[in-house]
C-alpha positions as CSV (number, residue, x, y, z in Angstrom):
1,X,-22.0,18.6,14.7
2,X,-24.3,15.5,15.0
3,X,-27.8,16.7,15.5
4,X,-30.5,14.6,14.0
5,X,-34.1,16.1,12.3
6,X,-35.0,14.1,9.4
7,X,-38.1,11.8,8.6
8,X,-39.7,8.9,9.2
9,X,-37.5,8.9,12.3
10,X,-40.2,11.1,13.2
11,X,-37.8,14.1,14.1
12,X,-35.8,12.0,15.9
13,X,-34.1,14.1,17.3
14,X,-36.7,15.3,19.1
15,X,-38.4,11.9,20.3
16,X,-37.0,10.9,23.6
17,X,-37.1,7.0,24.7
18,X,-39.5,7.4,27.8
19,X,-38.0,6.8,31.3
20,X,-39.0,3.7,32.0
21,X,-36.8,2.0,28.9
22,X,-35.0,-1.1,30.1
23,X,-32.1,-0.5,27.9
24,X,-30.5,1.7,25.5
25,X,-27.7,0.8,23.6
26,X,-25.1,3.8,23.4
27,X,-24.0,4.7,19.5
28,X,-20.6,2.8,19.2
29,X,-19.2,5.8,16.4
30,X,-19.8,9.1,17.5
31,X,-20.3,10.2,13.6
32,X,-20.1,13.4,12.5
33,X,-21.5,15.7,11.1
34,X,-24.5,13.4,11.4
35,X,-27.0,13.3,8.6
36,X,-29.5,16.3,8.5
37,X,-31.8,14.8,6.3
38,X,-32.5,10.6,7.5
39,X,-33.1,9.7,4.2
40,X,-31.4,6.0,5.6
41,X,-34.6,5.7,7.8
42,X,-36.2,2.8,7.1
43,X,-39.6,0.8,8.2
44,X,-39.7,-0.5,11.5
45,X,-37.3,-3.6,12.6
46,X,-39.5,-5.1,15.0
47,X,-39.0,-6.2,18.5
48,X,-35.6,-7.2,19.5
49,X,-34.5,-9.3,22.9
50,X,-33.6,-5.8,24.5
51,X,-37.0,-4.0,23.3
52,X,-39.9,-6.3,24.2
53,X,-41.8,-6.1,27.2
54,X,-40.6,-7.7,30.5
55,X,-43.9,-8.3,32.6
56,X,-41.8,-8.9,35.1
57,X,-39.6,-6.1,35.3
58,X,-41.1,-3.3,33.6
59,X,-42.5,-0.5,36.1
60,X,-45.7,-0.4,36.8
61,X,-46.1,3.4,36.2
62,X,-48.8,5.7,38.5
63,X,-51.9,5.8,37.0
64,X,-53.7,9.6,36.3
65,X,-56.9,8.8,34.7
66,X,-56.3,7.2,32.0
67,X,-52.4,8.4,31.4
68,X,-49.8,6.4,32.4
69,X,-47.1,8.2,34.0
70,X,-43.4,7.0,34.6
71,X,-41.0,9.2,36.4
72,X,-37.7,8.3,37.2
73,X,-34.2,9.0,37.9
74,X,-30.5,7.6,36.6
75,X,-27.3,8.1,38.6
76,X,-23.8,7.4,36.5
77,X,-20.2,8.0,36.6
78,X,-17.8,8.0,33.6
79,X,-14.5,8.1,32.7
80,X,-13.5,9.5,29.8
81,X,-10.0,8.8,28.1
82,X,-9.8,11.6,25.8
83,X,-11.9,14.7,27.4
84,X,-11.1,17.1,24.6
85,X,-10.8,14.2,21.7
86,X,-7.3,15.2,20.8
87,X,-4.4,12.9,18.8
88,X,-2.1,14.0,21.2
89,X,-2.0,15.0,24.4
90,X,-5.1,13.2,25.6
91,X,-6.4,14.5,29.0
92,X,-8.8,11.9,30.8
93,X,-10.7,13.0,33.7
94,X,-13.8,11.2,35.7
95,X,-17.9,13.2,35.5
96,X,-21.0,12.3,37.2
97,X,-24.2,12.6,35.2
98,X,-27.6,13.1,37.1
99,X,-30.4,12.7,34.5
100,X,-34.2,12.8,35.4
101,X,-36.7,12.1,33.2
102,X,-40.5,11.6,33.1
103,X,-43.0,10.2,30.6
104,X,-46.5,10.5,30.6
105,X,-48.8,8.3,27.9
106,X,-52.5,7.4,27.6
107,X,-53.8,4.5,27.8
108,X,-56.8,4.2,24.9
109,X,-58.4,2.1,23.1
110,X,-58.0,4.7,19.9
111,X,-56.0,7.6,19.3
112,X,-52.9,8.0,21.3
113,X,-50.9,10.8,23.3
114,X,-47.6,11.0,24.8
115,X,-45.0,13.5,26.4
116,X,-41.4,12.9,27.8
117,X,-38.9,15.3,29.6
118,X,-35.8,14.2,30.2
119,X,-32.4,16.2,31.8
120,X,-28.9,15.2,31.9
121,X,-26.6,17.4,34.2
122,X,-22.6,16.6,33.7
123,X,-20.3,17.6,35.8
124,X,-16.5,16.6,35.9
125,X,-14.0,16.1,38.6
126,X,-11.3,18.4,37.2
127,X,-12.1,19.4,33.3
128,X,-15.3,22.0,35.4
129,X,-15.0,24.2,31.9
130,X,-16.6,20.6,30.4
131,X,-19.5,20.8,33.1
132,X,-22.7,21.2,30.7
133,X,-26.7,20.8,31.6
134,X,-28.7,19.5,28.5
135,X,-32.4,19.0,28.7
136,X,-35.2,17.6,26.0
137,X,-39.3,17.4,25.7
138,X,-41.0,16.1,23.2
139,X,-44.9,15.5,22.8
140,X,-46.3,13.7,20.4
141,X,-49.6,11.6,19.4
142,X,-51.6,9.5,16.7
143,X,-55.0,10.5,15.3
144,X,-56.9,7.0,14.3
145,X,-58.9,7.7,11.2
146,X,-59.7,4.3,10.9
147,X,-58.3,1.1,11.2
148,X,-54.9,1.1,8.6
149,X,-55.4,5.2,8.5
150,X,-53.8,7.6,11.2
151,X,-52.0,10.7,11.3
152,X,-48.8,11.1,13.6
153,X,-48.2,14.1,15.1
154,X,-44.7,15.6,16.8
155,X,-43.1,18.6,18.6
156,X,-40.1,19.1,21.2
157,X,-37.5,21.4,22.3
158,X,-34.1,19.9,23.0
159,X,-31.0,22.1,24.7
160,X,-28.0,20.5,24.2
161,X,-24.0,21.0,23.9
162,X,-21.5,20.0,20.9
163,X,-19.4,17.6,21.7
164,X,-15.9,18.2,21.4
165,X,-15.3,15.5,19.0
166,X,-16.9,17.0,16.2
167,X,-14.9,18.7,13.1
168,X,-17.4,21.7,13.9
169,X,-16.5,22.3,17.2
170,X,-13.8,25.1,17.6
171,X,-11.1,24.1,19.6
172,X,-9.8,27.3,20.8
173,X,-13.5,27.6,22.7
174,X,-13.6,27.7,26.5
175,X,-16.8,25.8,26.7
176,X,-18.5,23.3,24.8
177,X,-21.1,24.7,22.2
178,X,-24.6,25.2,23.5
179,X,-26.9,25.2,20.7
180,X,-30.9,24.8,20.5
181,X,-32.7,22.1,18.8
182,X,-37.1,23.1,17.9
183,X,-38.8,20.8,15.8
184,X,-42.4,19.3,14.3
185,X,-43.4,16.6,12.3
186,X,-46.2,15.7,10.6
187,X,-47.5,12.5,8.9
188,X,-50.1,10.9,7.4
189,X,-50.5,7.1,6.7
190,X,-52.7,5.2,4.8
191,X,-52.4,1.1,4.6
192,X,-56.2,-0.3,4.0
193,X,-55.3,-2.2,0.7
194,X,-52.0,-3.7,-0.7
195,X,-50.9,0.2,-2.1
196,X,-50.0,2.1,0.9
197,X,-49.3,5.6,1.3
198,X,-47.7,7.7,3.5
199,X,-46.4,11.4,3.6
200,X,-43.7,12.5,5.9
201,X,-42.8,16.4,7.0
202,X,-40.3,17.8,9.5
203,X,-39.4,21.1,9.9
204,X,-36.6,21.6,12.5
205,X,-35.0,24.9,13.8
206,X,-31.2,24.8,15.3
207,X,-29.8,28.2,17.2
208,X,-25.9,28.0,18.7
209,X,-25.1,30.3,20.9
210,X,-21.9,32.2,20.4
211,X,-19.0,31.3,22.4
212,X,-15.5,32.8,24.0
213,X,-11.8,31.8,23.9
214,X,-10.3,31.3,27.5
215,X,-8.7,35.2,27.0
216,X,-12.1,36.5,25.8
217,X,-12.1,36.5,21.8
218,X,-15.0,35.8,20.5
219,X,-15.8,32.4,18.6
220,X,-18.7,33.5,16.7
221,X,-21.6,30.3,16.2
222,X,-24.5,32.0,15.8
223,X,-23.8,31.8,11.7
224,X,-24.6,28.2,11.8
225,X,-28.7,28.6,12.8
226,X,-30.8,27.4,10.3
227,X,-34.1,26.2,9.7
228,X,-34.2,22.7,7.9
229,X,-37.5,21.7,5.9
230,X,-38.1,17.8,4.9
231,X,-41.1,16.7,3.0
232,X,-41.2,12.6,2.1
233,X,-43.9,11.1,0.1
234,X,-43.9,7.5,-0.1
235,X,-45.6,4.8,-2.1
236,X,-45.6,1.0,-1.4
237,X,-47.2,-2.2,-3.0
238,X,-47.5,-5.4,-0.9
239,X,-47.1,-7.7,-4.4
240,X,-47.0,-11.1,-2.3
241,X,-47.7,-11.3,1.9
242,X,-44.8,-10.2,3.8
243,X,-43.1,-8.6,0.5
244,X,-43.8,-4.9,-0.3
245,X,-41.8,-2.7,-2.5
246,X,-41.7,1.1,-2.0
247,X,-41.0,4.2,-4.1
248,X,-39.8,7.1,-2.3
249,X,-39.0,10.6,-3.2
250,X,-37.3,13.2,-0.7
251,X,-37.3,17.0,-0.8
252,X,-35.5,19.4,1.8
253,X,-35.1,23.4,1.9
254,X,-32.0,24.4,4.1
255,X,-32.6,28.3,5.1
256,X,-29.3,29.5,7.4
257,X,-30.3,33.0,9.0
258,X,-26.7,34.7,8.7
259,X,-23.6,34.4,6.2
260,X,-20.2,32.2,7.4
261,X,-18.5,34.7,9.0
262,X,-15.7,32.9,8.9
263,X,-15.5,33.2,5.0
264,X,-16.3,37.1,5.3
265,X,-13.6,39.3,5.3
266,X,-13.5,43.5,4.3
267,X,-11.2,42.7,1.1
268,X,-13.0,43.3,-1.7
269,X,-10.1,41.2,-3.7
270,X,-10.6,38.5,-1.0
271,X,-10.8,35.0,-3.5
272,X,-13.6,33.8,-1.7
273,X,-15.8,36.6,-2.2
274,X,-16.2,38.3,-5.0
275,X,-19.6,39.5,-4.4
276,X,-21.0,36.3,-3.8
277,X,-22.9,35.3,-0.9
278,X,-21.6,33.2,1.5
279,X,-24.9,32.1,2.9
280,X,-24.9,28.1,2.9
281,X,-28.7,27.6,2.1
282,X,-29.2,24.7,-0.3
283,X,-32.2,22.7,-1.2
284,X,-32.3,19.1,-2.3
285,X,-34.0,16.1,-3.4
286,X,-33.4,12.2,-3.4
287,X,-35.3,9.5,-4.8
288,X,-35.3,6.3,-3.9
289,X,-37.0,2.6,-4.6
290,X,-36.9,-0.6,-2.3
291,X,-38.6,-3.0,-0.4
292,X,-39.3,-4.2,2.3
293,X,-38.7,-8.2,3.4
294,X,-39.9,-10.7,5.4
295,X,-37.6,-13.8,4.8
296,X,-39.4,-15.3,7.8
297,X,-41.2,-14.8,10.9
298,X,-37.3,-14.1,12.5
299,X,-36.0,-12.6,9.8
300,X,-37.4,-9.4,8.6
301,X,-35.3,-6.8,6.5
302,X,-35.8,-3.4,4.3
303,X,-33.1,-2.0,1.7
304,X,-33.2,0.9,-1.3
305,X,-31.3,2.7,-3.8
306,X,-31.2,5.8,-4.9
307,X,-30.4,8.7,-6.2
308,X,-29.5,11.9,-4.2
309,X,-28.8,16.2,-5.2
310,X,-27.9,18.5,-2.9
311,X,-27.8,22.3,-4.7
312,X,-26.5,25.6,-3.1
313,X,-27.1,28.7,-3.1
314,X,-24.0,30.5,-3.5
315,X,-20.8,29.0,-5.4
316,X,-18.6,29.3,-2.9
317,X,-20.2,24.8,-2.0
318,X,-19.8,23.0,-4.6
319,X,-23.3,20.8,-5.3
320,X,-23.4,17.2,-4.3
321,X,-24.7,14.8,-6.3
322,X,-24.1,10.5,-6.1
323,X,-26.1,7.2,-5.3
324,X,-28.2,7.3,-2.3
325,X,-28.6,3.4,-0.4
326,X,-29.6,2.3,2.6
327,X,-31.4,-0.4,5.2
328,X,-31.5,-2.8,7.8
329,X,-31.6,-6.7,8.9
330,X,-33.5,-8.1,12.0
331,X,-32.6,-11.5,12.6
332,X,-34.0,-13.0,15.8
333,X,-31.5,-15.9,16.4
334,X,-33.2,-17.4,19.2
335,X,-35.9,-16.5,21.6
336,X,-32.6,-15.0,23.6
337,X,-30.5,-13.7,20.8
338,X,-31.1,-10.7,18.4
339,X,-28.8,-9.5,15.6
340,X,-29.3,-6.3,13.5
341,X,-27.4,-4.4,10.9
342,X,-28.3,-1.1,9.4
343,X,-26.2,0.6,6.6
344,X,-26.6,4.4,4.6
345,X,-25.0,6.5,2.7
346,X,-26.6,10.7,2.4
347,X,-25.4,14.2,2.9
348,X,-24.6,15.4,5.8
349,X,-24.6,18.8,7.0
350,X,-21.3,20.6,8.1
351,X,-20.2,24.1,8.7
352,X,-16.3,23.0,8.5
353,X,-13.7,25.4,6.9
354,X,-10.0,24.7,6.4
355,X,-7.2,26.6,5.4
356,X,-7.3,27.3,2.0
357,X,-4.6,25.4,0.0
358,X,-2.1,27.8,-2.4
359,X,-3.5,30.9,-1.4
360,X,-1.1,33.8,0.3
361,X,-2.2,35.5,3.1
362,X,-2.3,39.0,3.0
363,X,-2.7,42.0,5.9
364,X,-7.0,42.1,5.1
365,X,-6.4,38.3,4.7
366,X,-4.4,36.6,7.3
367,X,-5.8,33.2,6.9
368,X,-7.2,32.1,4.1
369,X,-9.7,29.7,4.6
370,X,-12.5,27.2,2.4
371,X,-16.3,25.8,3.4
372,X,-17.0,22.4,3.3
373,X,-20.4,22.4,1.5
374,X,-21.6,18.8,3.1
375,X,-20.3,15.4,3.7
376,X,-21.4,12.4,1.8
377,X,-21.7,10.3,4.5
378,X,-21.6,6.4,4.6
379,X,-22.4,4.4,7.7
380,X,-22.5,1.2,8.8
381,X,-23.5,-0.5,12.1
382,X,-24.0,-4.3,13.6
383,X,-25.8,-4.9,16.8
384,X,-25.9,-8.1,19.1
385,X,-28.4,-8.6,21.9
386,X,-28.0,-11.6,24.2
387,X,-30.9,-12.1,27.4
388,X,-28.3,-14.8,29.2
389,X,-30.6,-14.2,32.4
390,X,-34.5,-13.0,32.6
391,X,-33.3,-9.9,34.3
392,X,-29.0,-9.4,32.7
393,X,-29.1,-8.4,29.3
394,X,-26.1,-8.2,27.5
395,X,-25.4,-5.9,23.9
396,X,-22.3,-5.1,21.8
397,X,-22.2,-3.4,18.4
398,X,-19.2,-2.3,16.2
399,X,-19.7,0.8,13.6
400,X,-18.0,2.6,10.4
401,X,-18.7,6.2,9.8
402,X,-16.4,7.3,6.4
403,X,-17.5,11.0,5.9
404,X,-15.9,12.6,2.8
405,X,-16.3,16.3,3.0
406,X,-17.5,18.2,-0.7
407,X,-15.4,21.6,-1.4
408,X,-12.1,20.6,0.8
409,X,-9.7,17.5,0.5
410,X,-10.7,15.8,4.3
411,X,-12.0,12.6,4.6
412,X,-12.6,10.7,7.7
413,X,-13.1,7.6,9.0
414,X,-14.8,7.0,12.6
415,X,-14.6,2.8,13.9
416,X,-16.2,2.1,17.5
417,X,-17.7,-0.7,19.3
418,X,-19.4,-1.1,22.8
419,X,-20.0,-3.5,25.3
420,X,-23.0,-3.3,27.6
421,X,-24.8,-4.9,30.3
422,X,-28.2,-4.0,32.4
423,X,-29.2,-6.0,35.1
424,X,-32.9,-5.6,36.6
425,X,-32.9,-5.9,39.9
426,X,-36.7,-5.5,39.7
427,X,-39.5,-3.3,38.3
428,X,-37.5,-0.1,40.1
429,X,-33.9,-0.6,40.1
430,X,-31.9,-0.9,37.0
431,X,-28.2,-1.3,37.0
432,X,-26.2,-0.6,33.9
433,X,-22.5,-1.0,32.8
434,X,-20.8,0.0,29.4
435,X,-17.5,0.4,27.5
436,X,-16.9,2.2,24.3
437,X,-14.2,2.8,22.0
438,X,-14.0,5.1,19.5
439,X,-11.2,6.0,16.7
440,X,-11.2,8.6,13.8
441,X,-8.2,8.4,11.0
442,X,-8.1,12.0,9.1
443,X,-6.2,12.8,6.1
444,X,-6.1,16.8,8.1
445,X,-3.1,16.5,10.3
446,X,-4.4,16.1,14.1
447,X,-8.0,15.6,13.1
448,X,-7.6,12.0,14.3
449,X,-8.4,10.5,18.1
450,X,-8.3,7.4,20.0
451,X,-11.2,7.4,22.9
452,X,-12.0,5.0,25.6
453,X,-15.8,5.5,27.5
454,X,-16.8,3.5,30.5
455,X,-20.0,4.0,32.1
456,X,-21.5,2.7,35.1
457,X,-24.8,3.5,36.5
458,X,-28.3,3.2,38.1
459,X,-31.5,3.8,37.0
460,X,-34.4,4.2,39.7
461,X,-37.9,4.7,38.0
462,X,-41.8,3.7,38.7
């Protein structure tokens, strides 16, 4: 399942664009299992055509003091091609999403404080069993030690449902997986001379809640909670202006409360067993070495290599180990044209188990299965942003996800782009329209899909 904690992405998955965004651009490649750790995080890309600020078309917000706040509220209706994100068979059906939101930030000279809550309440025309209601909060806030020297602070709560796309997600389920998302990060920074530091920590809690077949079996989820720890020194030298090279090092802790109980079985001659634990807790490490670029005042990028080690507890996952890359490209074309590219390659977290090759079933053992330890995990994604009018914005990006799983023969490949459009109307209104397509090819027999995503909608917000 794709749920993001890492670093320097602040526990992204946590941090919740406020309300008042003009634009998002939807991920063209719905990649899973997602990457756990965001080593590929990199330093900030700068402003793009669909980020700046729009004096002219931003909301205003209602002022509290000396908070800003920003509430608002997005209508949208989508069809979906492939509801259930099958090879065959594909069932389509139409949902509405409602999704409030609010954001609240001050408005100092120093220091800084900010919170956002946000809903998003699905529910479809005829699929009703897909109906979910997901919900996230985040707060977070800088402490300015002086100028160059801060600490950044974060915390949120996000409820949310597995999509039925990923190789996680039990098909025979009635419902879509709810599972629980708790997080904090912590970092320090310290730029006053050309050696910078900074130190990075997440720790991030994920709870599933157990689900039921449509005759009442039980699909048991709760063995996939865990608690994820990331800690992320890094070191950089600015050698010339506008060139700094960096020396990171990575180190994670994976603690899963509860064996796979989908690789327990009473057999004391079960192969997979053998008194070993079937616990998937691992700990890792990566280091890495880059720099950062800025070719020109338009042109800014930041790339590293690495190395990466993934090590688990019980043998049942085989260890991963291989190069660790990533990083991005800005390139502001024009006043009205942005390009960006971003490209990584890390492990992945995954709770996928097969059937195990060569091995008979027997009456203890009716289906012999194997764990995927992790995927290594490459992705690459392009992005175009076009302002053709002050207030219509046009974006499109095309993505590769190529996720090779550790322990079982699978490997995937994920391909998407997206088309998008927002028109302002004016500080309030907001009018948006996007199509997405998505494809995975599997070497597992009907692990593959074609998808198709439109979206239309409006956003109403002060």
């Amino acid at each position: 399942m794709k749920v993001s904690g890492g670093v320097c992405i602040s526990a992204c998955a946590l941090v919740i664009a406020s309300g008042h965004a003009i634009a998002q651009i939807p991920a063209p490649v719905p990649a899973y299992p997602g990457n756990a750790l965001g080593p590929a995080a990199v330093g900030p890309e700068g402003t793009t055509v669909l980020s700046r600020p729009r004096p002219d078309y931003d909301p205003l917000g209602i002022r509290l003091g000396s908070f800003i706040v920003h509430p608002s509220i997005g209508l949208t209706e989508t069809y979906d091609s492939n509801v259930f994100a099958t090879q065959t068979g594909a069932i389509s059906d139409f949902y509405t999403t409602e999704s409030p939101g609010i954001s609240v930030a001050s408005d100092w000279n120093r220091h800084s404080l900010a919170f956002t809550a946000n809903g998003q309440f699905k529910q479809y025309v005829s699929r009703t069993s897909e109906n979910v209601n997901n919900a996230t909060t985040d707060m977070r806030g800088r402490y300015d030690i002086s100028n160059g020297q801060y600490f950044i602070a974060d915390g949120g709560y996000a409820l949310q449902h597995e999509d039925r796309s990923s190789p996680d997600a039990n098909v025979n389920a009635a419902h879509p997986t709810e599972y629980h998302v708790t997080g904090g990060y912590l970092a320090y920074v310290r730029e006053l001379t050309r050696i910078g530091l900074r130190v990075d920590g997440t720790i991030t809690s994920y709870d599933f809640n157990n689900q039921f077949t449509n005759t009442g079996i039980l699909v048991p989820e709760q063995d996939r909670d865990r608690i994820e720890y990331v800690v992320a020194p890094r070191v950089s030298y600015e050698f010339v202006p506008g060139y700094q090279a960096f020396v990171r090092v990575l180190g994670n802790l994976r603690q899963y409360n509860q064996q796979d109980q989908t690789l327990l079985h009473p057999d004391p001659a079960d192969f997979r067993i053998q008194d070993q634990s079937a616990r998937r807790n691992s700990k890792g490490y990566e280091v890495d070495a880059g720099t950062a670029i800025e070719i020109t005042r338009i042109v800014t990028a930041e790339i590293y290599i690495g190395f990466l080690h993934q090590e688990y507890q019980s043998p049942l996952f085989p260890d991963v180990n291989g190069p660790a890359f990533g990083g991005n490209l800005l390139w502001n074309v024009t006043p009205l044209t942005s390009l960006k590219g971003s490209f990584s390659q890390s492990v992945a977290e995954t709770t996928l188990v097969v059937l195990a090759p060569n091995v008979a079933p027997t009456p203890l053992n009716p289906i012999p299965q194997v764990a995927a330890s992790a995927s290594r995990e490459t992705n690459v994604l392009l992005t175009a942003e076009h302002e053709l009018l002050r207030n219509l914005l046009l974006s499109g990006s095309v993505g590769y996800v190529h996720d090779d799983y550790r322990g079982i023969t699978r490997t995937d490949n994920t391909y998407g782009a997206d088309i998008g459009a927002r028109y302002l109307m004016n500080r309030n209104i907001r009018l948006t329209a996007d199509v997405s397509y998505s494809k995975r090819d599997s070497n597992v027999p009907n692990a593959g899909y074609d998808r198709v995503i439109g979206i239309v909608g409006a956003t109403v917000g002060f």
